[in-house]
N, C-alpha and C positions, 0 to 999 in steps of 0.2 A: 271664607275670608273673614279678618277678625275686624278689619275697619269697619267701622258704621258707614256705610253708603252715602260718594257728595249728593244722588239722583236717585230718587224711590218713587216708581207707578204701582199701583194698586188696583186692580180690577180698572184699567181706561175702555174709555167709552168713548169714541166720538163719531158724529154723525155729520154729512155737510147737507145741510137747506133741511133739517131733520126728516132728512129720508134718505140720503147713501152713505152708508159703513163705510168708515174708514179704519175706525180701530174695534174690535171686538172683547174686551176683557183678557186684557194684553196686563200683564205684573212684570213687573223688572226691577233690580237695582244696577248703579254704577257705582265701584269702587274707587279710592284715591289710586291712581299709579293707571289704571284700567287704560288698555286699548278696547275696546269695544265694538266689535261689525254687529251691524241690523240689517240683516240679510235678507234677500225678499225681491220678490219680481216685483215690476210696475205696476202698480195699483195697489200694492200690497199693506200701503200706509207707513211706509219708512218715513216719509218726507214729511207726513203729519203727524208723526210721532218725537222727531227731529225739532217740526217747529213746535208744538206744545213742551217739548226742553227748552225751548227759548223765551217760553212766556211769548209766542207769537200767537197762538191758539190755544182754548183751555178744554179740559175731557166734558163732555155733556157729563157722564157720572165715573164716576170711581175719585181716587185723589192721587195729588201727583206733590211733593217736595223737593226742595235743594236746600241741602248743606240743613237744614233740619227744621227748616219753615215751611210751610206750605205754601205752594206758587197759585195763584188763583185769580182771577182777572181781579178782585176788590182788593187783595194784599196788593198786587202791582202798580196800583191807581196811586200807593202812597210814592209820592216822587223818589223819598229818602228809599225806601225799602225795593223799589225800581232798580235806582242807580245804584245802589248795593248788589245787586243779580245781577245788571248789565253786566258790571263790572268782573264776576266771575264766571260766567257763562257767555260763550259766541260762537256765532252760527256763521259758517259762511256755505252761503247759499250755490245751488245747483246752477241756476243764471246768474252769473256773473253783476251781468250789465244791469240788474232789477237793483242788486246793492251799494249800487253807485251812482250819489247822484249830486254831486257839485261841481264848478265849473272846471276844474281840475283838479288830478291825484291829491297834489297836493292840500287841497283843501278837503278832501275825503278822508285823509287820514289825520287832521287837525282837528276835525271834530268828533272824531273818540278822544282825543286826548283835552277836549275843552268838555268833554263829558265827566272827565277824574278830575278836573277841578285845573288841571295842568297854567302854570302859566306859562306864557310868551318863550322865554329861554328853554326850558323842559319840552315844552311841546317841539321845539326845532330839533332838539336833541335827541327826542323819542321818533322824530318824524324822522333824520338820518339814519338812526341804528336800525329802524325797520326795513327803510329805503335800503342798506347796505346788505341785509340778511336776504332781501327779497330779489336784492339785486334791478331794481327798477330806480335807482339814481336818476339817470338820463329822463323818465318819463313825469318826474315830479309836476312840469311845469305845465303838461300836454293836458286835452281833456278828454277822460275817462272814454267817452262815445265813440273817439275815434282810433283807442287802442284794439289793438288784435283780441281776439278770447282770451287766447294765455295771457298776455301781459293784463288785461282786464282780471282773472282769475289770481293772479300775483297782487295785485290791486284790492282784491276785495278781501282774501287774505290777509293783507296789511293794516285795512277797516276793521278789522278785528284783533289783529295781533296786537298793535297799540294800545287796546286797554289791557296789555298782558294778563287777561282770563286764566282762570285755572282750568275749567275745560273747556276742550273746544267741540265744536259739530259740525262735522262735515256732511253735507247732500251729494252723492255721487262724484267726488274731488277729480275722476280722471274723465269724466264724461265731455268728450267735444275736444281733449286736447290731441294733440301731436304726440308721438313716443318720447320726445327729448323732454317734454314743457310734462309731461305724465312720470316721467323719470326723475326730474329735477323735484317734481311737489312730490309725490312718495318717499323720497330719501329724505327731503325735509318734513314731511310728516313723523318718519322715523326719528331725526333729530328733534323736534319738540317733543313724543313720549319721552324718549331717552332722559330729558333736561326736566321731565319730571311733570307733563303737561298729563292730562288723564282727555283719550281722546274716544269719541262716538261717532261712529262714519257710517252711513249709508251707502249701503253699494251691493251691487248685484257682482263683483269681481270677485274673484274668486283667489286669482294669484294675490290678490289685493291683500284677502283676508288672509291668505296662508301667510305671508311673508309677512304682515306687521301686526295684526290682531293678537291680541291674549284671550281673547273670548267671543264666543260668536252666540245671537239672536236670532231664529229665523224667524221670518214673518210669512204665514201662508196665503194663500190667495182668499182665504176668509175672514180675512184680516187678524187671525190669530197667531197666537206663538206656538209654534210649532216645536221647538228643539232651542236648547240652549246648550252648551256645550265649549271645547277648547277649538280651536280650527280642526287639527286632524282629528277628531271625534265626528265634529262635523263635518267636514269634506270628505269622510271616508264614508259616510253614509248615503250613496249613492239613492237608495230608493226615498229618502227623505227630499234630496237634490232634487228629485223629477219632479216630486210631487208637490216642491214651494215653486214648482216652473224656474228654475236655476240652472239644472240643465237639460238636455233636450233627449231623449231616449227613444231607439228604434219600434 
């Protein structure tokens, strides 16, 4: 690929309580346009990987940039240089109900948009068009706790879509829903790459990855990379499959 990478890792390192492996000298880039799967059984360090893209955890050693700064917990600290990353990267997280927490929707999704500086009129306006795409109109007024998963999962989506990011990151987007609410967010997943979004999803799914991924990461159970590759490169390599625990073999 000729673009220069929005997301560059470099030998990561991360350890939690500096004593259990999470990441092991993991390198990657992400491209503009990029669907991106990070493939990988549970434990594998997706979800740690995911959030240090998000500036929520930093590598003990290697380095990690976006868009051609280095992300680092002391860059972050600068509020401007923050709300410039916020602004382009967003994570919506695996539990739902951890990234929600104001008295209602509607206030959840007002403050990303009082995050871009947004005022009063804008924000309402930004807060409809999301409301309408996510189809959660009706639940603007309710409080987040006492939505369903999926409507909560629509929800947290919308906390993120508001600051319209240029990429997004997903942690396991169908895990805990229903076939219809799992059908409805992957078609719209598909609509935000399409409209030009560049997306990084965690998931151990597999149909997930064939049908919307441009590129797949595996992550193996020693927390390293195992295999990078297109989907059908990857999903056809069956004895790689067993061996990131993906799938299950007699």
């Amino acid at each position: 690929m000729s673009a220069e990478p929005l997301l560059r890792g470099r030998g990561l390192h991360y350890r939690y309580l500096d004593r259990y492996v999470a990441l092991d000298d993991v390198s990657f880039e992400v491209h503009p346009g990029e669907f991106l799967a990070l493939l990988g059984a549970n434990g594998s360090g997706k979800s740690t990987l995911l959030k240090m893209l998000d500036g929520l955890v930093f590598p003990t050693s290697g380095s990690l940039s976006a868009f051609g700064e280095s992300i680092t917990e002391q860059a972050l600290s600068d509020p401007a240089a923050n709300a410039r990353f916020r602004s382009r990267v967003g994570l919506v997280f695996q539990n739902s109900e951890a990234q929600l927490f104001s008295a209602t929707v509607r206030e959840d999704l007002a403050f990303g948009c009082r995050q871009l500086g947004l005022d009063a009129v804008q924000t309402d306006q930004r807060i409809g068009q999301i409301a309408e795409m996510l189809q959660i109109e009706p639940l603007l007024d309710r409080a987040p706790v006492h939505l369903s998963g999926g409507q909560q999962r629509r929800v947290a989506l919308g906390s993120v879509l508001v600051m319209s990011p240029q990429v997004l990151l997903f942690d396991e987007p169908t895990a805990g829903l229903d076939p219809r609410t799992s059908a409805w967010l992957l078609a719209l997943m598909g609509d935000l790459h399409a409209a030009g979004r560049t997306m990084v999803v965690a998931t151990h799914d597999l149909d997930l990855t064939m049908r919307l991924a441009t590129r797949c990461i595996v992550l193996d159970e020693r927390h390293r990379v195992a295999a990078t590759g297109t989907p059908t490169e990857v999903l056809s390599d069956t004895e790689l499959l067993a061996e990131a625990n993906l799938i299950a073999t007699l």
